[in-house]
C-alpha positions as CSV (number, residue, x, y, z in Angstrom):
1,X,-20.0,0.7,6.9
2,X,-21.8,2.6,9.6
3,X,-19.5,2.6,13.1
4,X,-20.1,-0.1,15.6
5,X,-21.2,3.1,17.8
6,X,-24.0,3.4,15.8
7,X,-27.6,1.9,16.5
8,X,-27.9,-2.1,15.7
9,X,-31.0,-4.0,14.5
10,X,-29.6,-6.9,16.0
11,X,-26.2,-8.6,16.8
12,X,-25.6,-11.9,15.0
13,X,-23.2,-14.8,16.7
14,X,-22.1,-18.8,16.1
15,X,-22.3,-21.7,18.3
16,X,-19.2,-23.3,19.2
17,X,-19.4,-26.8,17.8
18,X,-16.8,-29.7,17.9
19,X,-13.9,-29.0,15.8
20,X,-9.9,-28.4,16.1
21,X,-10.4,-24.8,17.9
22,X,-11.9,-27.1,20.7
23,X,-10.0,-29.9,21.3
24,X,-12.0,-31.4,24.0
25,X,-15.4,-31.9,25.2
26,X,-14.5,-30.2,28.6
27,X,-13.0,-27.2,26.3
28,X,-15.9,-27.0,24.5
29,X,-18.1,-27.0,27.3
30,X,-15.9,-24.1,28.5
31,X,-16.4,-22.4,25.1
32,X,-20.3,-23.1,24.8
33,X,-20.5,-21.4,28.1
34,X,-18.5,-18.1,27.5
35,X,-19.9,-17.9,24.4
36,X,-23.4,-17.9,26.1
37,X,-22.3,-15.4,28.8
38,X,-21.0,-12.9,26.1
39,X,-24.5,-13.7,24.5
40,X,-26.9,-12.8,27.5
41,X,-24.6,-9.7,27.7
42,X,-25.8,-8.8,24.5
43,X,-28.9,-9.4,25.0
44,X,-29.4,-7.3,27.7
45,X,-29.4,-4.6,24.9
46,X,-30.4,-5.7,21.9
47,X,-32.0,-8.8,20.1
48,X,-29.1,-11.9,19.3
49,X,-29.4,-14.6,16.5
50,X,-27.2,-17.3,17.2
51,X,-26.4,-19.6,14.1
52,X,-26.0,-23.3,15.3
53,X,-24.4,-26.3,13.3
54,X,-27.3,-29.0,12.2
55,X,-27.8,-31.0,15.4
56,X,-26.0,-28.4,17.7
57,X,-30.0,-27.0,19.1
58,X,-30.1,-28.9,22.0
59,X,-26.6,-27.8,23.4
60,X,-27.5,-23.8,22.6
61,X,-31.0,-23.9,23.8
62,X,-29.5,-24.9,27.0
63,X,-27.5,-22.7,27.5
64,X,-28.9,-19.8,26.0
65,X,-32.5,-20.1,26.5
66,X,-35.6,-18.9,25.4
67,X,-34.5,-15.5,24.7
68,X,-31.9,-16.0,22.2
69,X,-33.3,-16.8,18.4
70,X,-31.3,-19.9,16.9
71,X,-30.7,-20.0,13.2
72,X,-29.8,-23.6,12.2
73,X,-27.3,-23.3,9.4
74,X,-23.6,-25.6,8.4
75,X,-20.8,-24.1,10.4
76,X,-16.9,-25.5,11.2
77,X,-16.3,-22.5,13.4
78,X,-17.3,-19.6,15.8
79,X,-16.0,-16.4,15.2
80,X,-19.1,-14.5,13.4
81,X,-17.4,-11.4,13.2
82,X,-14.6,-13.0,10.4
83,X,-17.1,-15.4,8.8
84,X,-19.9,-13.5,9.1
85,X,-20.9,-10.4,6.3
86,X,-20.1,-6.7,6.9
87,X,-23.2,-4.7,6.9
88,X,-23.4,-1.7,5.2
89,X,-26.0,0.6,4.2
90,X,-26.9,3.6,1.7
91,X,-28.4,5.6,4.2
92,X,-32.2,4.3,3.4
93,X,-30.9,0.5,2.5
94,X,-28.7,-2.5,4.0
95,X,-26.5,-4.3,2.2
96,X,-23.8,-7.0,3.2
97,X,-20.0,-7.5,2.0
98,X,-19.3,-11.0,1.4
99,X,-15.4,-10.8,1.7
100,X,-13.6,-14.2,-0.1
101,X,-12.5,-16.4,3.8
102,X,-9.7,-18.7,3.3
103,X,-9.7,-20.0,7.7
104,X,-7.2,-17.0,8.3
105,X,-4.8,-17.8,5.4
106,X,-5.5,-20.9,5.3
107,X,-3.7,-22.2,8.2
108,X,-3.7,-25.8,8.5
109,X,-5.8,-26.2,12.0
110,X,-8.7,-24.6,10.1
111,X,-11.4,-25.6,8.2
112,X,-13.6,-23.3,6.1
113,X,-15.3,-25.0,3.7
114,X,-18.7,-24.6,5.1
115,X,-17.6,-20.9,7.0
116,X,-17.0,-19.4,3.8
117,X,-20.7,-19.6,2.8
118,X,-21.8,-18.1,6.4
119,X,-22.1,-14.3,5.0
120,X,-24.1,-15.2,2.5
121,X,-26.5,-17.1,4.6
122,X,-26.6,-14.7,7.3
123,X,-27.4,-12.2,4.6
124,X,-30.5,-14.4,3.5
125,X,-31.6,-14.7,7.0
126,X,-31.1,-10.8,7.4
127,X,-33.1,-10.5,4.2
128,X,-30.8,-8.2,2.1
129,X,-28.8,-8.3,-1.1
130,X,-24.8,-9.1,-0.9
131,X,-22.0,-7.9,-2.4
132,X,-19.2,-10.3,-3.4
133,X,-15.1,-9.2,-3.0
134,X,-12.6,-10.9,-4.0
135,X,-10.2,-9.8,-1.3
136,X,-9.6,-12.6,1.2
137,X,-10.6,-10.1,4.3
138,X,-11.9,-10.5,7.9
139,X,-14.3,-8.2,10.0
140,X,-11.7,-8.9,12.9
141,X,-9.5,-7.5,10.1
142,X,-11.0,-3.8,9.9
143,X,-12.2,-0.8,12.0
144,X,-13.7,2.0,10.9
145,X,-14.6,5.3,12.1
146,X,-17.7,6.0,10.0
147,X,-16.3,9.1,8.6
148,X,-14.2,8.2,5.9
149,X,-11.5,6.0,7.8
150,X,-10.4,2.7,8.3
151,X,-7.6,0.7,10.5
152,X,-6.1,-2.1,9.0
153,X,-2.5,-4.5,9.1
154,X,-0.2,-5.3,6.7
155,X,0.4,-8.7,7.9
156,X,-3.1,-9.7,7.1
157,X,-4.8,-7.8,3.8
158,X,-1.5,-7.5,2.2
159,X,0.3,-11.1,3.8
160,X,0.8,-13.7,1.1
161,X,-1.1,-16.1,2.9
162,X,-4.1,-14.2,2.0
163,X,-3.5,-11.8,-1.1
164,X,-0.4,-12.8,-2.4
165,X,0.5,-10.0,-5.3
166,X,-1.8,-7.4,-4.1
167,X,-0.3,-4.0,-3.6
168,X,-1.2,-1.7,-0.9
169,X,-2.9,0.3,-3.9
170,X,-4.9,-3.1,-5.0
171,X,-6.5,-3.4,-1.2
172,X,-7.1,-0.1,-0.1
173,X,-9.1,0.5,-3.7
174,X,-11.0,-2.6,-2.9
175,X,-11.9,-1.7,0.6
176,X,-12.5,1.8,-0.3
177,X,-15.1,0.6,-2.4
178,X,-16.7,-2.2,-0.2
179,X,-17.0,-0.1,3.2
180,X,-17.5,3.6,2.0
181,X,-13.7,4.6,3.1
182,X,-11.4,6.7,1.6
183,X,-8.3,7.0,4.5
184,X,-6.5,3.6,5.2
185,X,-4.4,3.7,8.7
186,X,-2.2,0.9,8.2
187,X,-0.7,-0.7,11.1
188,X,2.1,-3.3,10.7
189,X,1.4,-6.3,12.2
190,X,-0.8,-7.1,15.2
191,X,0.3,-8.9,19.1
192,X,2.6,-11.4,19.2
193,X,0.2,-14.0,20.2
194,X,-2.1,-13.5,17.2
195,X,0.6,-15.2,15.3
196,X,0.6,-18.4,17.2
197,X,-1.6,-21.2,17.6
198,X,-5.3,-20.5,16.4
199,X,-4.4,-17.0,15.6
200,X,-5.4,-14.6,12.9
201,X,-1.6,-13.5,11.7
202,X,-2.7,-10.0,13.0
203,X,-6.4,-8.7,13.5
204,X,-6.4,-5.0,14.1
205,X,-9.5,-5.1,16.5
206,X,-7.6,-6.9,19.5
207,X,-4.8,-4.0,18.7
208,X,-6.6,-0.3,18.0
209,X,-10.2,0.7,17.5
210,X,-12.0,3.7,17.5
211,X,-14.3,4.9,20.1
212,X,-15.5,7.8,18.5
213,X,-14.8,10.0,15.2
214,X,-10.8,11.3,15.9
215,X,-10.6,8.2,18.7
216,X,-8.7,5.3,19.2
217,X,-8.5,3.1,21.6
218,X,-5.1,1.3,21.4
219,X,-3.6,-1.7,23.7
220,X,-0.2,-1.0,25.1
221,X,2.1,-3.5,27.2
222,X,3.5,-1.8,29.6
223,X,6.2,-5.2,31.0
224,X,9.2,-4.8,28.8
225,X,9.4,-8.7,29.3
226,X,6.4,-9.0,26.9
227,X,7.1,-9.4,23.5
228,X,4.2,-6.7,22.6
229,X,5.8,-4.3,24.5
230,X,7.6,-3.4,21.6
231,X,4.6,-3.8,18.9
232,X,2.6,-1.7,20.9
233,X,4.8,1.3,21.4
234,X,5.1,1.6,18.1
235,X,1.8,1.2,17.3
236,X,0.9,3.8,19.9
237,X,3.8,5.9,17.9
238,X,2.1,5.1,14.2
239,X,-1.4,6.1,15.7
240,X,-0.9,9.5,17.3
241,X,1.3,10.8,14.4
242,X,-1.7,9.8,12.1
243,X,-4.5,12.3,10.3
244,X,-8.2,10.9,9.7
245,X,-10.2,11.2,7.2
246,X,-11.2,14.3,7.7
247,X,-7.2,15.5,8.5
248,X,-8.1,15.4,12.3
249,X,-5.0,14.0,14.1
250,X,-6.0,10.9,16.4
251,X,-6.2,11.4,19.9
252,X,-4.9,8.0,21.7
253,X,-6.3,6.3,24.4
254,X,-3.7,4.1,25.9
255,X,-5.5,1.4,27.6
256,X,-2.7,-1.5,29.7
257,X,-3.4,-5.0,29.0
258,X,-3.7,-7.2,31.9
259,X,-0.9,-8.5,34.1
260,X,-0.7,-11.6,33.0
261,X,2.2,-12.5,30.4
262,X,1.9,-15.9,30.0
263,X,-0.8,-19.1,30.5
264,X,-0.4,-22.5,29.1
265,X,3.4,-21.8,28.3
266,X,2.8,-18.9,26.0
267,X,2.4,-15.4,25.4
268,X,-0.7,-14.1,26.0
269,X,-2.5,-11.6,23.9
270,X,-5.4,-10.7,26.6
271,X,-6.8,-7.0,25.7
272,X,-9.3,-4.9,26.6
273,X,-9.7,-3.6,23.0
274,X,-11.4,-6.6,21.9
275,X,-14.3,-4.9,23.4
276,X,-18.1,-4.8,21.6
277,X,-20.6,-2.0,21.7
278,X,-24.0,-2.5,21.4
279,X,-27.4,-0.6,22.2
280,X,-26.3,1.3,24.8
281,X,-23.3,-1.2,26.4
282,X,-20.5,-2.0,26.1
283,X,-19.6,-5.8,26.3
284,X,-15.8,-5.5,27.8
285,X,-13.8,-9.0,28.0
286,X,-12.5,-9.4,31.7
287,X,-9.4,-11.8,33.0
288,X,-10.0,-12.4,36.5
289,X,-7.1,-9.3,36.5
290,X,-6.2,-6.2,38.8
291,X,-6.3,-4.4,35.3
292,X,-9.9,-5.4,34.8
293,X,-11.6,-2.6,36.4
294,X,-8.9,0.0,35.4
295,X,-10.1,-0.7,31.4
296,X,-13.3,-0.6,32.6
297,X,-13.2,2.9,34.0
298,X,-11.4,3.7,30.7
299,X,-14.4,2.9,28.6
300,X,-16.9,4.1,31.3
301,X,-15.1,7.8,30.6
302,X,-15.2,7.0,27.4
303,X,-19.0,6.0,26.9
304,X,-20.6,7.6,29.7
305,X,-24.4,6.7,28.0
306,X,-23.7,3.5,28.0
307,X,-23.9,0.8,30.5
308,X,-20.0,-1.3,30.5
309,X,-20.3,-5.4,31.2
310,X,-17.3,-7.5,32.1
311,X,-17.6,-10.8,30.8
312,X,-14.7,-13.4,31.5
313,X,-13.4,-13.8,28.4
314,X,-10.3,-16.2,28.6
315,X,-12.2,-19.3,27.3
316,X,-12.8,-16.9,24.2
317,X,-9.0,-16.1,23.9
318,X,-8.1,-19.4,24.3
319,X,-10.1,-20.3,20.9
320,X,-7.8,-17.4,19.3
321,X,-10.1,-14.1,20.1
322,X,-12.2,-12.1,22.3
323,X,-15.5,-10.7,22.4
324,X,-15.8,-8.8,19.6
325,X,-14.5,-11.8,17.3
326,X,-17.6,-13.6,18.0
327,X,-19.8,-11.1,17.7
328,X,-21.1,-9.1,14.4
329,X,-23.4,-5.9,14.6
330,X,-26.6,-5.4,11.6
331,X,-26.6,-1.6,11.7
332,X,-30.3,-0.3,11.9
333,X,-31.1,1.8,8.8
């Protein structure tokens, strides 16, 4: 699996359509519209496909407009970058990794029974061959480096709500195999909120991911009010005291999450890791927070080729993600 870093073909996204994730028509206006802003974002860079439910068109073409190809396929949910294929490639060819999707571990607000054929159609409409797994797996769910490494979380590959009897042997031998790996960094669970309504039971990509070989970005909560205050510490802890493939230690970029703590009652989970990099930008999601243009200066530093987009992204995280959930990169070979 090449790193998100590297050059794209194309970046491939789903509509939001009516479903439990959006309650309401005015919250899945909302969503329609963020999704749409994250999309033009994109496209500023690099082509977009945009796969639409059967008789979603009109409400995409809308809002997306001519420049944005639709792809009209079944869908019950959004987030292309866990129901969507992993591309990888030899070097000359691209393949896709169709990982087994049970709606996050089969929570009982989601429905997958038309998602869990989405990698397989978006592998068609990308015109290459797939390769099955039977390892119930996100792309939310990984990160990799493109050297040999790979960030994941025990409360999702090896969390009996998804593998039940795997060992840690069984999944890293399986994802070694899919995504050209050989180092698993294993965190142990991801942000408190993740584990609440519409969440993922820990995604490592709203936690830690790397911005370059021997890189990480990692979210830290600096309010010892917030429950991740805690997580992330520790996280921050596991991450700098870590090798690489290649037996480089990892140098840390500490990036703060917003100010916010709470909205609607709950925890937040708003991070600036959740970011997506494409053709030469960097699609960063923003809060309407004073932290906002502090992360964005972080990834300016970090990416200084590449032109950094704040896009508002708490309709997104509202659904259960961010910007890189509901997006997913075709590496150009």
């Amino acid at each position: 699996m090449p790193p998100e870093w590297a050059p794209h073909e194309r970046t491939w996204m789903a509509w939001p359509g009516p479903n439990p994730t959006f309650a309401s028509a005015a919250e899945l206006d909302e969503a329609r519209r963020a999704w749409a802003a994250v999309a033009h974002a994109v496209r500023r860079f690099e082509p977009v496909t945009m796969v639409v439910g059967p008789g979603q068109e009109d409400s995409a073409r809308a809002l997306l407009g001519p420049g944005i190809e639709l792809a009209v396929r079944p869908l019950d949910d959004a987030w292309m970058r866990d129901i969507g294929p992993t591309f990888v490639t030899d070097g000359s060819e691209l393949a896709a990794v169709d990982w087994t999707f049970n709606g996050w571990g089969a929570q009982g607000w989601a429905r997958w029974e038309r998602d869990r054929h989405i990698a397989r159609s978006v592998a068609e409409l990308a015109g290459v061959p797939v390769h099955g797994s039977p390892l119930v797996n996100e792309g939310g769910a990984i990160h990799v480096d493109g050297e040999g490494t790979v960030l994941l979380t025990e409360t999702v590959q090896l969390g009996r709500e998804r593998n039940p009897g795997w060992s840690r042997a069984d999944v890293e031998a399986e994802v070694h195999a899919r995504l050209g790996t050989r180092k698993a960094i294993w965190l142990p669970r991801g942000l408190s909120g993740d584990y609440g309504t519409y969440g993922t039971l820990g995604h490592v990509d709203i936690v830690a991911a790397f911005a370059r070989p021997g890189t990480v970005v990692a979210h830290v909560q600096p309010d010892p009010a917030h429950p991740d205050h805690a997580i992330t510490r520790e996280t921050v802890r596991i991450l700098r005291a870590a090798t690489d493939a290649k037996g480089r230690p990892l140098e840390v970029v500490e990036v703060l999450a917003p100010t916010v703590l709470r909205a609607g009652g709950e925890w937040v989970d708003y991070s600036y890791i959740n970011h997506y990099l494409c053709n030469g930008g960097v699609v960063l999601c923003a809060f309407g927070d004073p932290r906002d243009e502090l992360a964005a200066g972080i990834f300016r530093r970090l990416f200084p080729t590449r032109t950094v987009t704040l896009v508002d992204a708490r309709a997104i995280f509202a659904g259960g993600g961010g910007i890189h959930c509901i997006t997913q990169q075709q590496p150009k070979v």
